[in-house]
C-alpha positions as CSV (number, residue, x, y, z in Angstrom):
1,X,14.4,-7.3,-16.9
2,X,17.8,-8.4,-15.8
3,X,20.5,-6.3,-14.1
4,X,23.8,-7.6,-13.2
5,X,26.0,-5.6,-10.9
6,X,26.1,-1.9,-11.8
7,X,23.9,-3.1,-15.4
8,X,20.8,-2.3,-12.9
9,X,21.3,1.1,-13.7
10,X,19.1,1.5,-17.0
11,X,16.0,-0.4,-15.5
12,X,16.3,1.4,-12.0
13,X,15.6,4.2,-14.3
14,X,12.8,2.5,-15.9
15,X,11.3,1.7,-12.3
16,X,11.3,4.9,-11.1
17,X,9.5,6.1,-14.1
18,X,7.0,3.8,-13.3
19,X,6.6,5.0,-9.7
20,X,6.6,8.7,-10.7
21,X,3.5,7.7,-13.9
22,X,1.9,5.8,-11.5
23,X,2.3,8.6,-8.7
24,X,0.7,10.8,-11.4
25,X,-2.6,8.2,-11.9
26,X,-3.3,7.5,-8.5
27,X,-6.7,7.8,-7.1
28,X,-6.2,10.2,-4.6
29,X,-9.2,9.0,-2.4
30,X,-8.2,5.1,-2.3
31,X,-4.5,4.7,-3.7
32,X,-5.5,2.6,-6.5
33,X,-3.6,2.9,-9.7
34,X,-5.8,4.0,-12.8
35,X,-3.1,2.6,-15.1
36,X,-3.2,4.9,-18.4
37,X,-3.8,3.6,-22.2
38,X,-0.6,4.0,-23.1
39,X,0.7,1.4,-20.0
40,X,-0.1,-1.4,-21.2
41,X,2.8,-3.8,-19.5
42,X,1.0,-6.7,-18.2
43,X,3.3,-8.5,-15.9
44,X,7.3,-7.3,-15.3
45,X,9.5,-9.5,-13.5
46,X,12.9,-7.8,-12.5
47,X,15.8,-9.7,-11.4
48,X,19.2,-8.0,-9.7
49,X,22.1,-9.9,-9.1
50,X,24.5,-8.2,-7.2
51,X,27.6,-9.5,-5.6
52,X,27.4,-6.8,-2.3
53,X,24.9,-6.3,-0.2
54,X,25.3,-2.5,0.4
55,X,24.2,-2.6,-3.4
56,X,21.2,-3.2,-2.5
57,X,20.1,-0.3,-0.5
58,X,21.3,1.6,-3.8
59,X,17.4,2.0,-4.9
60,X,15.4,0.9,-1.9
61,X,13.4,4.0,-1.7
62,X,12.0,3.1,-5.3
63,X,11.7,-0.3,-4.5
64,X,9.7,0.2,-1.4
65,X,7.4,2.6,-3.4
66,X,6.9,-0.3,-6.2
67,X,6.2,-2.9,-3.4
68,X,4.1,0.0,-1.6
69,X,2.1,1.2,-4.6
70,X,1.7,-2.6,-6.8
71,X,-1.6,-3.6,-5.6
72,X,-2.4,-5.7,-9.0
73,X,1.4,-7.7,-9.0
74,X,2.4,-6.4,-12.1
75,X,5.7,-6.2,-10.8
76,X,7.7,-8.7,-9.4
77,X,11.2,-8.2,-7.8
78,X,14.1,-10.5,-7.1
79,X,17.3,-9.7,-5.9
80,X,20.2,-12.2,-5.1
81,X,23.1,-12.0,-3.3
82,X,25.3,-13.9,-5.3
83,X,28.8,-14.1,-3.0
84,X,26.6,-15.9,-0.3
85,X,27.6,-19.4,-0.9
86,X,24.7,-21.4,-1.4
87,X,26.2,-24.8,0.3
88,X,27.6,-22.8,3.5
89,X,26.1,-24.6,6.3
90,X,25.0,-21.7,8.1
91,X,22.4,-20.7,5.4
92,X,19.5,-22.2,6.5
93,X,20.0,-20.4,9.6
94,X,20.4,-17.2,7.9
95,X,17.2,-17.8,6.2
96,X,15.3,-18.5,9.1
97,X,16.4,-15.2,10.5
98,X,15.3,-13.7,7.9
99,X,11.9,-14.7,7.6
100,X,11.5,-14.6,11.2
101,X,12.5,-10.9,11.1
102,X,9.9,-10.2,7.9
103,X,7.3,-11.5,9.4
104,X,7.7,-10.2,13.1
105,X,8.9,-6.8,10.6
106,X,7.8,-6.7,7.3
107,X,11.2,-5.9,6.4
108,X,14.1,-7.6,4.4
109,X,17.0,-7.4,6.9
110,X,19.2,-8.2,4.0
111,X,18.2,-5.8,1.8
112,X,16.2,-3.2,3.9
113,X,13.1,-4.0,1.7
114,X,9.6,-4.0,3.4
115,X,7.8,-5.9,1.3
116,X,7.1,-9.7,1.4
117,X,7.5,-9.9,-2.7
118,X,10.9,-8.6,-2.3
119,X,12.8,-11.1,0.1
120,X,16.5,-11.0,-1.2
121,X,17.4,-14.7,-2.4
122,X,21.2,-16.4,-1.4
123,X,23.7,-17.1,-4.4
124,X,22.9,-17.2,-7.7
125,X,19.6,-17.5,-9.7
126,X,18.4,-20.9,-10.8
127,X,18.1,-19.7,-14.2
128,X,16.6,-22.7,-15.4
129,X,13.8,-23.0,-12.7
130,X,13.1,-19.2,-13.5
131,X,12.4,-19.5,-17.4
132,X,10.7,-23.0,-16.7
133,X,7.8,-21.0,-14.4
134,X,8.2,-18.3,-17.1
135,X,6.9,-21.2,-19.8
136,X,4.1,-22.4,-17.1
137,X,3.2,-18.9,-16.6
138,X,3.0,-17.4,-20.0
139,X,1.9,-20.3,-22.8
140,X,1.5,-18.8,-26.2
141,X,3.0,-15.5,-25.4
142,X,6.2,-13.7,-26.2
143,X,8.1,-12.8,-23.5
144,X,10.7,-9.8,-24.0
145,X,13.8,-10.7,-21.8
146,X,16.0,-7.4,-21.2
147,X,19.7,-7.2,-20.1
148,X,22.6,-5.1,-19.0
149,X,25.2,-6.8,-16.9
150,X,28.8,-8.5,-17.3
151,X,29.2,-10.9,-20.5
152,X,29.2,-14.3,-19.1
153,X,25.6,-13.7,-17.7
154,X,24.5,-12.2,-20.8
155,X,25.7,-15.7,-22.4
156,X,23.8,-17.4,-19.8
157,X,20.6,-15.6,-20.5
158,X,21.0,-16.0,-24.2
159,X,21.0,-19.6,-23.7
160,X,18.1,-19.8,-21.6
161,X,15.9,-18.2,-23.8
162,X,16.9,-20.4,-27.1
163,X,16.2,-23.2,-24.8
164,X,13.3,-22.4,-23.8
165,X,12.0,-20.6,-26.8
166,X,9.3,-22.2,-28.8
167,X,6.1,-21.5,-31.2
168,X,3.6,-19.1,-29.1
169,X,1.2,-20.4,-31.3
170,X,1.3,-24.5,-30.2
171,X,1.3,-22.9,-26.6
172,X,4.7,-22.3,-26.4
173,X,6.7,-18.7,-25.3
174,X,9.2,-17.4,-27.4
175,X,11.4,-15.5,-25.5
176,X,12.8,-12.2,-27.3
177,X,15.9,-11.6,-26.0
178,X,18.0,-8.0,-26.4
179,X,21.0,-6.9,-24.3
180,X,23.1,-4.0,-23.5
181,X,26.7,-4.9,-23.3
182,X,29.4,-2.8,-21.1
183,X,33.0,-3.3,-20.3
């Protein structure tokens, strides 16, 4: 799932229908997750880009109940600041406070997020490096790629997954691609 800007809307709805079924089929003696028949997603990666930071806070208490609750990974969060500029020379510094502050914290001092899986990446997503482990990852599966966000990225996605895409059955992925346009 990809959300761009104010497109995260529909899947911060899908997330916190996850929380709230898998609230419902917790083990109330150890926490673990006794995931029903009828949830049968194996692996969900989730990617925000956002252009303010204060968006990010927007769901935070769902996020920190996905990170809290996700004992098996099956869900794996990104976020990305896209108006830091990636070649400002102060970067690296800002990352280094921010892993120093995680680990001293457990907490994303970008993003408010306590969770090591969610650390809040600078600029925009290397969409290229991200389908590539997607192909490593997933040989000879299909791979349904979700959208809502601004056109240009939806473009961007689009092309990534016809580049990518090829025969699951040669131990390829094909990536299924469907998007929810907005003004």
């Amino acid at each position: 799932m990809v959300g761009g800007g104010i497109g995260v809307t529909p899947f911060a709805s899908i997330l916190k229908d996850i929380v709230h079924l898998w609230e419902e089929y917790r083990c109330l003696n150890c926490a673990h997750i006794r995931h029903p028949q009828s949830f049968r997603i194996q692996k969900m990666y989730f990617h925000w880009v956002t252009r303010g930071q204060e968006s990010l806070g927007w769901f935070q208490d769902t996020m920190n109940q996905i990170a809290d609750m996700d004992k098996d990974n099956v869900i794996e969060c990104h976020q990305y600041l896209s108006t830091v500029n990636t070649t400002d020379k102060t970067l690296p510094q800002l990352k280094m406070i921010q892993a120093v502050v995680h680990d001293a914290t457990g907490r994303d001092v970008v993003s408010g997020l306590i969770n090591a899986k969610q650390m809040t990446h600078f600029g925009r997503p290397n969409w290229d490096a991200v389908f590539h482990n997607l192909t490593r990852k997933h040989r000879g599966e299909e791979v349904g790629v979700f959208f809502c966000g601004p056109h240009a990225l939806d473009k961007v996605l689009l092309d990534m997954c016809r580049k990518y895409s090829s025969d699951p059955e040669t131990g390829g992925v094909y990536f299924d691609y469907h998007s929810e346009k907005f003004a």
